[in-house]
C-alpha positions as CSV (number, residue, x, y, z in Angstrom):
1,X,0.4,4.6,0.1
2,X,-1.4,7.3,-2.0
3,X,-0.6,10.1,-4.5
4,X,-1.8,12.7,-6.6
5,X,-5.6,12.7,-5.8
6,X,-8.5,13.6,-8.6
7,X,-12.5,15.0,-8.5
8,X,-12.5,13.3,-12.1
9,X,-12.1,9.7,-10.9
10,X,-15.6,10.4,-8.9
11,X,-17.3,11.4,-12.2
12,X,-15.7,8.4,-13.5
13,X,-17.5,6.1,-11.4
14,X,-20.7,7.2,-12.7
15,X,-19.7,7.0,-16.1
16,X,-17.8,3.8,-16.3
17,X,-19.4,1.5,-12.9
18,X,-22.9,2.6,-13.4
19,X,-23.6,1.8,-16.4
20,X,-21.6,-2.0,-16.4
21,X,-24.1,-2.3,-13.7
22,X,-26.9,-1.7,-15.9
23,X,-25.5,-3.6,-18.4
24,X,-25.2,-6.4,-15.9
25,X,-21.6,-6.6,-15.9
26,X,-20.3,-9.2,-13.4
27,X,-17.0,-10.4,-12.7
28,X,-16.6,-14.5,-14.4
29,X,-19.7,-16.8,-13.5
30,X,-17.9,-19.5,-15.5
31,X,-16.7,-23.0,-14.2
32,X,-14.3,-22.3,-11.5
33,X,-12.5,-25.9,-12.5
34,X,-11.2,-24.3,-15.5
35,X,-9.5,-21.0,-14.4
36,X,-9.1,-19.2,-11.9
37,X,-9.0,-15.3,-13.6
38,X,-7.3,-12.1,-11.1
39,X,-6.8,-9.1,-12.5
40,X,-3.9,-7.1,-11.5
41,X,-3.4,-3.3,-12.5
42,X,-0.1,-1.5,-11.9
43,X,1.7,1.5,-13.6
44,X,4.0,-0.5,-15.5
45,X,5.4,2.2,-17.8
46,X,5.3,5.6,-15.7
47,X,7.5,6.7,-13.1
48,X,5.3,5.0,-10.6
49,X,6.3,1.8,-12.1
50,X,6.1,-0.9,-8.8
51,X,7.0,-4.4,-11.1
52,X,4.8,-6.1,-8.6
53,X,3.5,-7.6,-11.7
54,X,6.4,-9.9,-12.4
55,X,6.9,-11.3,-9.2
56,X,3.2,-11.9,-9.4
57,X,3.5,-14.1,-12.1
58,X,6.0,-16.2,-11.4
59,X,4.3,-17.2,-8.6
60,X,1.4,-18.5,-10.7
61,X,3.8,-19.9,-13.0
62,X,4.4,-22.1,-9.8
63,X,1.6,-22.5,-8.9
64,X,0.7,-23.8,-12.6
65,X,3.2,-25.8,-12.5
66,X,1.7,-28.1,-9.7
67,X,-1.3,-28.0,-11.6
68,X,-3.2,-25.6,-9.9
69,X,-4.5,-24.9,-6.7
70,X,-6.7,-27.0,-4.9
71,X,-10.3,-25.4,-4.4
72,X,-13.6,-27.9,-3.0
73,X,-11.5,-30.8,-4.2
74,X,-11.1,-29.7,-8.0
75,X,-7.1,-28.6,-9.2
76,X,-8.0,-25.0,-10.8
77,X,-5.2,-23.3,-12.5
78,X,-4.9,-19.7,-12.2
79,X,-4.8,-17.0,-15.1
80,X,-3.3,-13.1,-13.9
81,X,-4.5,-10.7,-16.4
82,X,-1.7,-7.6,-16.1
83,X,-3.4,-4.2,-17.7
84,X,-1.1,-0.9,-17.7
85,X,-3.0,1.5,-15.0
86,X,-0.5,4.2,-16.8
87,X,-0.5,6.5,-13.7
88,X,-3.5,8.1,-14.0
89,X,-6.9,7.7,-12.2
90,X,-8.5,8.1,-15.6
91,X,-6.8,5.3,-17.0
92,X,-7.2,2.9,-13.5
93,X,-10.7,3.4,-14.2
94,X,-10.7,2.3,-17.4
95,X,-8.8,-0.5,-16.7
96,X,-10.7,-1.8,-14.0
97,X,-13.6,-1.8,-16.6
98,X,-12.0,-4.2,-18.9
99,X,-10.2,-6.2,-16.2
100,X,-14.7,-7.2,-15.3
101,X,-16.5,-6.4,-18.7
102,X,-13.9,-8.4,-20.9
103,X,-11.5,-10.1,-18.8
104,X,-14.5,-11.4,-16.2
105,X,-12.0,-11.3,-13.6
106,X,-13.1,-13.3,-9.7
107,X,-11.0,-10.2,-8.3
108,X,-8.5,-7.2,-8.9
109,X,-4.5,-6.9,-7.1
110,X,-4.4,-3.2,-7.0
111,X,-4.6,0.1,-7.1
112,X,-1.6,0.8,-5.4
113,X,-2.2,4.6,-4.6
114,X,-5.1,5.3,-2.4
115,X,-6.0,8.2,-5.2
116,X,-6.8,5.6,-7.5
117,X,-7.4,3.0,-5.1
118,X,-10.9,5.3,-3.8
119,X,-12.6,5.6,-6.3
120,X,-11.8,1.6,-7.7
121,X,-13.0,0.2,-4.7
122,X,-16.8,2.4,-4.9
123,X,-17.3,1.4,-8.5
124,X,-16.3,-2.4,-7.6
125,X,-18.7,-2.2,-4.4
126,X,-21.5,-1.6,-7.0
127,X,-20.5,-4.5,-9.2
128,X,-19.9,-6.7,-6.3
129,X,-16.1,-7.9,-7.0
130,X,-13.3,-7.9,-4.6
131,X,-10.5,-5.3,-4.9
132,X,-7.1,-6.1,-3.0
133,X,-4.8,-3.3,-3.0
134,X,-1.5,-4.2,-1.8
135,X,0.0,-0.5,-0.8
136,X,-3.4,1.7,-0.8
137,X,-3.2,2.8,3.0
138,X,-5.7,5.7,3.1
139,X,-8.5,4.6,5.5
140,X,-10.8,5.7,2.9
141,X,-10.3,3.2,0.7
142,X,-12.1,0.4,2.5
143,X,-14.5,2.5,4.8
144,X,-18.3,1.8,3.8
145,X,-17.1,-0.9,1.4
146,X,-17.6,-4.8,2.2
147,X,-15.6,-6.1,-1.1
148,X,-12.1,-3.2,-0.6
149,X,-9.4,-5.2,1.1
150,X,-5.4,-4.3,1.4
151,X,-2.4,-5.8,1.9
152,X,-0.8,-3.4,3.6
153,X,-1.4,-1.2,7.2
154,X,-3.6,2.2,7.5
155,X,-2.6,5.5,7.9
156,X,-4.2,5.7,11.1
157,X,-1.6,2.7,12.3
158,X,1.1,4.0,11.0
159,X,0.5,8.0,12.3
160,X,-0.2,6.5,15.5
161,X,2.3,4.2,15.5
162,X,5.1,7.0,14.2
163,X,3.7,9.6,17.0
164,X,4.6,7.1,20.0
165,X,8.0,6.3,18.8
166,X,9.1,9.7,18.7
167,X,7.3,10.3,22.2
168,X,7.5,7.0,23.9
169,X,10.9,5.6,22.4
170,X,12.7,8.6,21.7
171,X,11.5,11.1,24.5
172,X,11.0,13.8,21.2
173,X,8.3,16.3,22.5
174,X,8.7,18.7,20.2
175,X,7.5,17.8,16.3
176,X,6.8,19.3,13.4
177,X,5.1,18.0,9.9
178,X,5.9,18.7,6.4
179,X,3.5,17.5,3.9
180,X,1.4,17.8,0.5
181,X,-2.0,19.5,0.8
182,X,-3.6,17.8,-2.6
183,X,-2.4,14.5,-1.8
184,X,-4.7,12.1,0.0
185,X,-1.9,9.6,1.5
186,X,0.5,12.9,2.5
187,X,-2.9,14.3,4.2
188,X,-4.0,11.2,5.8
189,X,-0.7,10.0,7.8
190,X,0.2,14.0,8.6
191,X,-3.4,14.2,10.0
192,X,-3.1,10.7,11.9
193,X,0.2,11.8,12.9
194,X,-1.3,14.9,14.5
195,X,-4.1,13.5,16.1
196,X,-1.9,10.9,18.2
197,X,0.9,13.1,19.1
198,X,-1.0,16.6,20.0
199,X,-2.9,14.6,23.0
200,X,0.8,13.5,24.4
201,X,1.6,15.4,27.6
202,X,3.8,18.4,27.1
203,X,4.3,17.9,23.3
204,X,4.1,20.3,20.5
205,X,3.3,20.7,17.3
206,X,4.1,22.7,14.1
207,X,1.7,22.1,11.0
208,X,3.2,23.3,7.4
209,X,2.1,22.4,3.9
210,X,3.0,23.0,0.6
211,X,1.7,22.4,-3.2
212,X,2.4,19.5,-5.6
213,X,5.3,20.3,-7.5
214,X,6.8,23.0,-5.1
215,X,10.8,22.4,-5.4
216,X,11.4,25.1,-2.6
217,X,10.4,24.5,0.2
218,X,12.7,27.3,2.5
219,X,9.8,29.3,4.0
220,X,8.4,26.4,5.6
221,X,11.6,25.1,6.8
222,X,12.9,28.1,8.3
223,X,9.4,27.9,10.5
224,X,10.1,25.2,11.7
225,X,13.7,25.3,12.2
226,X,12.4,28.7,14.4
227,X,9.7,26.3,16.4
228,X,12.4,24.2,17.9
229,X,11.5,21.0,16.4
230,X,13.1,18.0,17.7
231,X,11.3,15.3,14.7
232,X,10.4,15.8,11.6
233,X,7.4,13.9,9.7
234,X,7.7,14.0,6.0
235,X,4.8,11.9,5.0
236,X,6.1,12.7,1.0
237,X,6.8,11.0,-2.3
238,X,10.0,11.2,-4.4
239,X,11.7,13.7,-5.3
240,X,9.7,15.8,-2.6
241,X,11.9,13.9,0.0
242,X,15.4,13.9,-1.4
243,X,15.2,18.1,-1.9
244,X,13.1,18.2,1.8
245,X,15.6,16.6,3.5
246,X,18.5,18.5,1.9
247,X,17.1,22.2,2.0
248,X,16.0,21.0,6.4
249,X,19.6,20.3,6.7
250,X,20.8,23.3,5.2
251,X,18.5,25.7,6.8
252,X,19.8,24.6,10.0
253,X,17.7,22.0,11.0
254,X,19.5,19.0,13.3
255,X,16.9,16.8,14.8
256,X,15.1,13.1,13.6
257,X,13.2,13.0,10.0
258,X,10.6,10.6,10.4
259,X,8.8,9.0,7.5
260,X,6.0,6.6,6.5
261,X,5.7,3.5,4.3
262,X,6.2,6.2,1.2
263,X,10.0,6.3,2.0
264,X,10.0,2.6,1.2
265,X,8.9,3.1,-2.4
266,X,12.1,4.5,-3.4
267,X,15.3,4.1,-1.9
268,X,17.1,6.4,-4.4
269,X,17.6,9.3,-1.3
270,X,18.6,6.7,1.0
271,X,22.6,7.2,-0.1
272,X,21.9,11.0,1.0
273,X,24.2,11.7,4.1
274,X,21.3,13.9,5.1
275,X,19.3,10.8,5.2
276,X,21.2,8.6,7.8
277,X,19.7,8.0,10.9
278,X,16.2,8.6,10.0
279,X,13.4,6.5,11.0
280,X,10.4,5.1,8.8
281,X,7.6,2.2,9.6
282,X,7.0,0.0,6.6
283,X,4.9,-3.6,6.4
284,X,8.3,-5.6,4.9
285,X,11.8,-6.2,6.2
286,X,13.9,-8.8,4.4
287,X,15.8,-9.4,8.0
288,X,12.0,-10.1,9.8
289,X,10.9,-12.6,7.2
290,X,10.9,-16.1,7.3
291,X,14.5,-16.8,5.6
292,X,14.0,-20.2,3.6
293,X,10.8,-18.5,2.6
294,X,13.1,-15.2,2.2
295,X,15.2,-17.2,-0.1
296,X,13.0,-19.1,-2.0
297,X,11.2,-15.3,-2.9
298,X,14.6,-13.7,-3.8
299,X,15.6,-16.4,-6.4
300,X,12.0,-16.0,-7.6
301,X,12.4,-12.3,-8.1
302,X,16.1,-12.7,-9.7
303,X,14.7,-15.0,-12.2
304,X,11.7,-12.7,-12.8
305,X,13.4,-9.8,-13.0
306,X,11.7,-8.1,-10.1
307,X,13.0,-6.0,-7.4
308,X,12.1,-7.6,-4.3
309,X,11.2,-4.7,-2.7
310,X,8.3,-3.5,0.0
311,X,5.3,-3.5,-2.9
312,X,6.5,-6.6,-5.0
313,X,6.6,-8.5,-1.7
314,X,2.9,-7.1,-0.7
315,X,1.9,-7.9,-4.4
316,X,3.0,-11.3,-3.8
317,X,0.9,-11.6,-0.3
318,X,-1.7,-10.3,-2.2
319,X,-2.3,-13.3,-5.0
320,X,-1.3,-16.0,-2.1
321,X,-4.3,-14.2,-0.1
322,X,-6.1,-14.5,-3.1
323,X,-6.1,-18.0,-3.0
324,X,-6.0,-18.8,0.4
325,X,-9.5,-17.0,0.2
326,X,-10.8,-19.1,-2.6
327,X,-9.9,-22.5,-0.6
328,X,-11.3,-21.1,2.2
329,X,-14.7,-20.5,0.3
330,X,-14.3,-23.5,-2.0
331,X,-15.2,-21.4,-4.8
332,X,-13.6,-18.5,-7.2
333,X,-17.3,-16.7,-7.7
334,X,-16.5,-13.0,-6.5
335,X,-18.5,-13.1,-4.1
336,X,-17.8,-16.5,-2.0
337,X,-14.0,-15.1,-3.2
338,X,-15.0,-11.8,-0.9
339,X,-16.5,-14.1,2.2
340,X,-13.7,-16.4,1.9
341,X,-11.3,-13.1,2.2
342,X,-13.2,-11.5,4.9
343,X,-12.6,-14.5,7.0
344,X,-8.8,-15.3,6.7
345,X,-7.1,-15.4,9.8
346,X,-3.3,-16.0,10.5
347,X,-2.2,-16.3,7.4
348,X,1.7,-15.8,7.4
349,X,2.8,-13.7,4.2
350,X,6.4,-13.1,2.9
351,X,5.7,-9.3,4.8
352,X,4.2,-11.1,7.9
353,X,1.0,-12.4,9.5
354,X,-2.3,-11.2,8.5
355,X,-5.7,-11.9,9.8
356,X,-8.6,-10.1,9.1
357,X,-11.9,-9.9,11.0
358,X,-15.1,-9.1,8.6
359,X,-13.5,-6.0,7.0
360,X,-10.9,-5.2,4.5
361,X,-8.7,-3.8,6.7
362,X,-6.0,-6.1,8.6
363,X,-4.4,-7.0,12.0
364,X,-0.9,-7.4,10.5
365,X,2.5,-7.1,11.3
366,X,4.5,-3.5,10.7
367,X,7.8,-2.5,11.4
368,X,9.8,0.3,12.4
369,X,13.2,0.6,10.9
370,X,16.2,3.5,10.6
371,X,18.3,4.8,7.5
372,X,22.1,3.1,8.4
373,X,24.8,3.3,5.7
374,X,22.1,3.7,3.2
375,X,20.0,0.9,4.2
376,X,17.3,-0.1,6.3
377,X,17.5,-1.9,10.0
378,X,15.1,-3.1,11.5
379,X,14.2,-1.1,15.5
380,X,10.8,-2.6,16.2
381,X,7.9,-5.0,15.2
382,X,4.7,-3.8,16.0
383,X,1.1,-5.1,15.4
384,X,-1.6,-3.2,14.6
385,X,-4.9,-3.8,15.7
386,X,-8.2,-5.8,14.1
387,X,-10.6,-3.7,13.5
């Protein structure tokens, strides 16, 4: 998942990574028996707010609570340092530099938009400390880096994935996409999208964009209301969504809306009657999960206070993977943490199993699932592939 994107975060990797580098800022050196430090950044008071936090730490309240985990035979107990992102890229930056300078964190949960996300995981390539983004899907994030890792499936999955659904499943040849030029996750999937469904015999394609903060978006849907469209992509963010799916209906448009994992981040337009019977893929379904695990996560999040929802429950893959990894390497040093992470195969999350293969992006399980009543169902499991 991404969002707004921003040249500035670039500039701030050479003014914040560079010089911690030169400083010879590393992430915690210190006895691993003592603590175990992750740093986890998340907008906590903007309207991106995810609350992955809290589930997040009542799991290492639980894990504390059996004394730790269990790393080359020494109990460890774990310390998650939350620090306010606040929605920005300017601010992510920032934070990321305490979270290493001051903090001395083994590794970072988050970004959670791949336009902070990008620009996180080149300035902790240069300091040599693990980033795990749970909802950061661009393909960007990861590519050229060895210590980017995610959580959650690629754009390139999930456009591919969306493209043979509406072909394959569906027998939709005709499609059209809808989507934000300045934003890197709208870009990525509409482009993935495109690439897989153009090459389809006998399918077409209609390609529109518009600009961040647009509220009327008629011209472009009388378009491609005129090109026949069977399925509509709308690889958006909220409230983009709610008014796109409204001003389609009402300019006449009757076929599928089709969505990726961003229509999971807010199910505020789900109630819409314009919204039933669309189709979305997204990395967590409460009905796919293992149920006594299921249940022993939603009595967590009630007591938290957390929405159990698809980034919470990626949040809370994301610090089990974290220590999974450290086992595995027998050691919370960043980078044993990264070689440990690297290496993790089969590991069966709350959102599914993950495995991956060297890289930081993972073979893991994603689903398909349609708006019904206001509420998700589950149509297909799919895996993606290692890669």
């Amino acid at each position: 998942m991404g969002n707004r994107s921003s040249r500035r975060a670039f500039r701030l990797l050479c003014l914040i990574a560079l010089p911690l580098l030169l400083l010879g800022c590393t992430a915690s050196k210190g006895d691993p028996a003592e603590e175990f430090r992750i740093g986890l950044m998340e907008p906590l008071n903007s309207p991106d707010r995810i609350m992955g936090h809290r589930l997040a730490e009542a799991r290492v309240a639980e894990l504390n609570a059996e004394g730790g985990v269990e790393i080359a035979g020494r109990k460890v107990r774990l310390r998650l340092v939350v620090e306010d992102s606040g929605g920005t890229t300017e601010q992510t930056m920032s934070v990321m530099s305490h979270l290493v300078q001051q903090e001395r964190v083994s590794a970072i949960i988050g970004p959670y938009h791949s336009r902070d996300a990008i620009p996180v995981a080149a300035a902790l390539e240069v300091l040599r400390v693990p980033m795990l983004t749970p909802s950061a899907t661009n393909p960007e994030v990861t590519r050229g880096h060895t210590f980017a890792f995610r959580v959650c499936q690629l754009d390139s999955d999930q456009g591919r994935s969306l493209a043979h659904y509406a072909y394959d499943d569906l027998k939709l040849r005709k499609a059209a996409v809808l989507y934000d030029e300045a934003d890197p996750y709208s870009t990525g999937l509409a482009g993935y999208f495109r690439e897989s469904f153009s090459q389809l015999a006998g399918a077409s394609l209609t390609m529109m964009t518009y600009q961040s903060g647009s509220r009327d978006f008629s011209a472009q849907l009388g378009r491609i209301v005129a090109s026949g469209a069977q399925v509509l992509l709308l690889p958006n963010f909220q409230p983009d969504l709610a008014a796109q799916i409204q001003q389609a209906r009402a300019a006449g448009y009757a076929g599928l809306f089709l969505g990726g994992d961003s229509w999971d981040t807010d199910h505020g337009f789900h109630s819409l009657p314009e919204a039933q019977g669309a189709v979305y893929s997204t990395e967590f379904v409460p009905a796919a999960a293992e149920q006594k695990r299921l249940a022993e996560v939603e009595a967590m999040a009630a007591k938290s206070g957390a929405p159990l929802s698809k980034n919470t429950a990626l949040t809370l893959d994301a610090v089990d993977l974290l220590v999974a990894a450290a086992k595995r390497a027998g050691s919370t040093d960043p980078v044993s943490l990264r070689s440990g992470l690297a290496t993790l195969t089969d590991f069966d999350g709350l959102t599914g199993r993950i495995s991956y293969s060297g890289g930081g992006d993972p073979a893991r399980s994603t689903f398909i699932v349609g708006i019904t009543g206001g509420r998700p169902v589950l149509r297909a499991r799919l895996t993606s592939s290692k890669r």
